[in-house]
TORKOL-4160 file (C-alpha; in steps of 0.2 Angstrom, whole numbers, padded with zeros to 4 digits, m for minus):
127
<pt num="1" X="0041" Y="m0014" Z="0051"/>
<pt num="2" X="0038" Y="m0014" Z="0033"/>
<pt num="3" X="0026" Y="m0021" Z="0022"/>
<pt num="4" X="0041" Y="m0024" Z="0010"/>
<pt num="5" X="0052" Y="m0032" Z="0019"/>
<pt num="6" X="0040" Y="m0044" Z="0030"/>
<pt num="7" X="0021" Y="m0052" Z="0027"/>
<pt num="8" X="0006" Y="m0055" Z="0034"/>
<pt num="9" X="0004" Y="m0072" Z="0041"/>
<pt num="10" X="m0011" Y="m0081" Z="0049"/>
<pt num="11" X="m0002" Y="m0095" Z="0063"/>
<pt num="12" X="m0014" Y="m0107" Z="0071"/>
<pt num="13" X="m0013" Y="m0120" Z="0085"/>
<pt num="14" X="m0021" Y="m0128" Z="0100"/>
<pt num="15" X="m0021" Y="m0135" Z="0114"/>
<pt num="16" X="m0031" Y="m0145" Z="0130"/>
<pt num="17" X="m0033" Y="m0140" Z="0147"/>
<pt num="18" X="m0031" Y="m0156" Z="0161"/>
<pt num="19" X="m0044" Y="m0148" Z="0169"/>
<pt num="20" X="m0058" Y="m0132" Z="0169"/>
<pt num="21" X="m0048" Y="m0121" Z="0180"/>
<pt num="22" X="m0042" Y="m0106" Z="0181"/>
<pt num="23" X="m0023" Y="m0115" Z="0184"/>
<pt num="24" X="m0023" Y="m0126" Z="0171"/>
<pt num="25" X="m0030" Y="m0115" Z="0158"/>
<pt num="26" X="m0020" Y="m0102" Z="0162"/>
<pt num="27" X="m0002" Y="m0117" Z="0161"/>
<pt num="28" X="m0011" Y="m0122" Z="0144"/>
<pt num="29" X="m0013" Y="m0104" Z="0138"/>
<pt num="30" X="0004" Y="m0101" Z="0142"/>
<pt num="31" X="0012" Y="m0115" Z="0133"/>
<pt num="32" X="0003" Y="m0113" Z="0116"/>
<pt num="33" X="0010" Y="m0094" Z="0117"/>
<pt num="34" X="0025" Y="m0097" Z="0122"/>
<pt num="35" X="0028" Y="m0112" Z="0108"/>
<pt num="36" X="0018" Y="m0100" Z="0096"/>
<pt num="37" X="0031" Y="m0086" Z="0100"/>
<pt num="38" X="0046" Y="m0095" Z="0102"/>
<pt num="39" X="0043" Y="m0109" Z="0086"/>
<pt num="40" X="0040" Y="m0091" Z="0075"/>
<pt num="41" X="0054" Y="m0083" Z="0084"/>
<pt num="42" X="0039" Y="m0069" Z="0085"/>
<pt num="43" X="0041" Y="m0052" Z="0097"/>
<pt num="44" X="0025" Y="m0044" Z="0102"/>
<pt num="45" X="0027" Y="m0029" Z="0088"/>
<pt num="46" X="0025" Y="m0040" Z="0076"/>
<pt num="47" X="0009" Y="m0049" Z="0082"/>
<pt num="48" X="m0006" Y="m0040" Z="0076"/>
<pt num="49" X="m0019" Y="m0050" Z="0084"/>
<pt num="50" X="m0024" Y="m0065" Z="0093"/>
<pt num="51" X="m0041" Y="m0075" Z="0094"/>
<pt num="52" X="m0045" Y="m0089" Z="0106"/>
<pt num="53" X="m0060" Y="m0101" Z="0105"/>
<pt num="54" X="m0063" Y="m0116" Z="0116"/>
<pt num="55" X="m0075" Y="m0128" Z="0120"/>
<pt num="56" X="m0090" Y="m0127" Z="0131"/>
<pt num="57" X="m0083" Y="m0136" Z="0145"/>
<pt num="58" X="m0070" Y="m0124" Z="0147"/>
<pt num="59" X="m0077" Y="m0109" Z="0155"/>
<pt num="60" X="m0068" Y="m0105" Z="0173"/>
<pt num="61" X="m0058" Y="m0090" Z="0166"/>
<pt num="62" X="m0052" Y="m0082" Z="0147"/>
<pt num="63" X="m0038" Y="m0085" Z="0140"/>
<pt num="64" X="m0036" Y="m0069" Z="0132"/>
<pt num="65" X="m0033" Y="m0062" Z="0149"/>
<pt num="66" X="m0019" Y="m0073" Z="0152"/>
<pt num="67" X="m0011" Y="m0066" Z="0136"/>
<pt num="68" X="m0016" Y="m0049" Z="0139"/>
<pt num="69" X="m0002" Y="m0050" Z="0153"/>
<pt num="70" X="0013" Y="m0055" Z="0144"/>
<pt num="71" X="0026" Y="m0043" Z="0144"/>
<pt num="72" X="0021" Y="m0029" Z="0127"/>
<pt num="73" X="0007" Y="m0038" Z="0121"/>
<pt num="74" X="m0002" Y="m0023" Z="0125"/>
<pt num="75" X="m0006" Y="m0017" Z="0108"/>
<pt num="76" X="m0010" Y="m0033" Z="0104"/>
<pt num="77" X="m0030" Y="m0034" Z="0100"/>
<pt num="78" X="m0034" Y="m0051" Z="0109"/>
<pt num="79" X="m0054" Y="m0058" Z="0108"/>
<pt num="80" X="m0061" Y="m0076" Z="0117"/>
<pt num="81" X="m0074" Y="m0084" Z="0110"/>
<pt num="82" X="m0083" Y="m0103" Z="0110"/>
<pt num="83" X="m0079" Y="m0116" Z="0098"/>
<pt num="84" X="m0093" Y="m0124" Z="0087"/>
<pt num="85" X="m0098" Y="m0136" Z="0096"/>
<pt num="86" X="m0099" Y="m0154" Z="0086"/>
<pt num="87" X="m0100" Y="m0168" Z="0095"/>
<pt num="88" X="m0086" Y="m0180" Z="0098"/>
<pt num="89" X="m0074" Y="m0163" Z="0098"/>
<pt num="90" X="m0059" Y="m0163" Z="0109"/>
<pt num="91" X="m0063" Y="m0159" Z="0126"/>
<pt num="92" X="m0054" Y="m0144" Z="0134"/>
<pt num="93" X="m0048" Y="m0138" Z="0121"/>
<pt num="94" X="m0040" Y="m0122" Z="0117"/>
<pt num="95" X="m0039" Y="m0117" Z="0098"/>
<pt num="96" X="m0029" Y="m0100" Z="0093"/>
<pt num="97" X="m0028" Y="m0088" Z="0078"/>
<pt num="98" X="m0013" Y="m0077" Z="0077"/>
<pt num="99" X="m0010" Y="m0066" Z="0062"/>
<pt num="100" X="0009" Y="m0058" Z="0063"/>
<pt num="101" X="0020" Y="m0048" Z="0052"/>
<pt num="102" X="0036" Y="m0060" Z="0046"/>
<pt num="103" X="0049" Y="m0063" Z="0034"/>
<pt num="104" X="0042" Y="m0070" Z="0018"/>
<pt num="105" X="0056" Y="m0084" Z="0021"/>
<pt num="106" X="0052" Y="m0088" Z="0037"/>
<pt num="107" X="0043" Y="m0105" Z="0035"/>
<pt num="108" X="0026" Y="m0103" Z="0048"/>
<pt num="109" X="0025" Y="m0114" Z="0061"/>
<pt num="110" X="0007" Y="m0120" Z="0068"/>
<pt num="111" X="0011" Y="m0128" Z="0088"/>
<pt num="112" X="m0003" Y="m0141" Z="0092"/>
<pt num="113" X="0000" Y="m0145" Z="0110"/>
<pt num="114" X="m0006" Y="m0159" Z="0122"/>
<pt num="115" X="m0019" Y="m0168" Z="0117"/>
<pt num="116" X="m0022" Y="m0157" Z="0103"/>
<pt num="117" X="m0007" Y="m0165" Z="0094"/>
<pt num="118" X="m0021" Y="m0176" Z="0086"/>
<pt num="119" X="m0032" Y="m0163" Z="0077"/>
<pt num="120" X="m0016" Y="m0158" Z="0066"/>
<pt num="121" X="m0004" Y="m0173" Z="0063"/>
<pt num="122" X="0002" Y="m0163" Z="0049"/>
<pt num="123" X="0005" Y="m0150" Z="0059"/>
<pt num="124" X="0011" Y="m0160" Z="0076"/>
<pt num="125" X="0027" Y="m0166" Z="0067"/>
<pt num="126" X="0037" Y="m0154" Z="0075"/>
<pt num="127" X="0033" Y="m0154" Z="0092"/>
């Protein structure tokens, strides 16, 4: 990769959790990745680092761990941490910070999953 030829790009997204469990955290986790990936057509050399935050109700595993174990994602730097919490936030919910390398002409896209859909309309439109 070069820096000529692709840029640096910060990708957002969310999602909610039907429940504080290892299991569903770990299907919610799994779908934001995968749309993140698969909307950005990203392979795991170009993803530099991801962070997760989520809400206090959501403490029955990390989500970074479920990431860590995707096929080459490991040299990607991957942290968890809580959400702010304000009240009337989403509940269960699963916020993400990617920063990749892309082509400058790639449009970013920014999945917002679930329930999480309503945080971003803007950025819901195509999911």
């Amino acid at each position: 990769m070069s820096d000529t030829t692709l840029k640096l790009v910060g990708l957002r997204g969310a999602t909610t959790s039907a429940a504080n469990t290892t299991a569903a955290i770990q299907s919610a986790v799994r779908d934001l990745i995968d749309a993140l990936v698969e909307e950005n057509d990203l392979s795991p050399e170009q993803i530099v680092s991801v962070t997760f935050s989520v809400t206090a109700d959501l403490d029955a595993c990390f989500p970074a761990a479920m990431a860590r174990q995707r096929p080459g994602w490991d040299g990607v730097a991957l942290l968890d941490c809580q959400q702010m919490a304000v009240q009337g936030d989403l509940e269960r919910c699963i916020r993400v910070l990617a920063h990749a390398w892309m082509p400058p002409t790639r449009e970013p896209r920014h999945p917002y999953r679930s329930e999480a859909q309503r945080l971003r309309p803007d950025r819901s439109r195509h999911n």
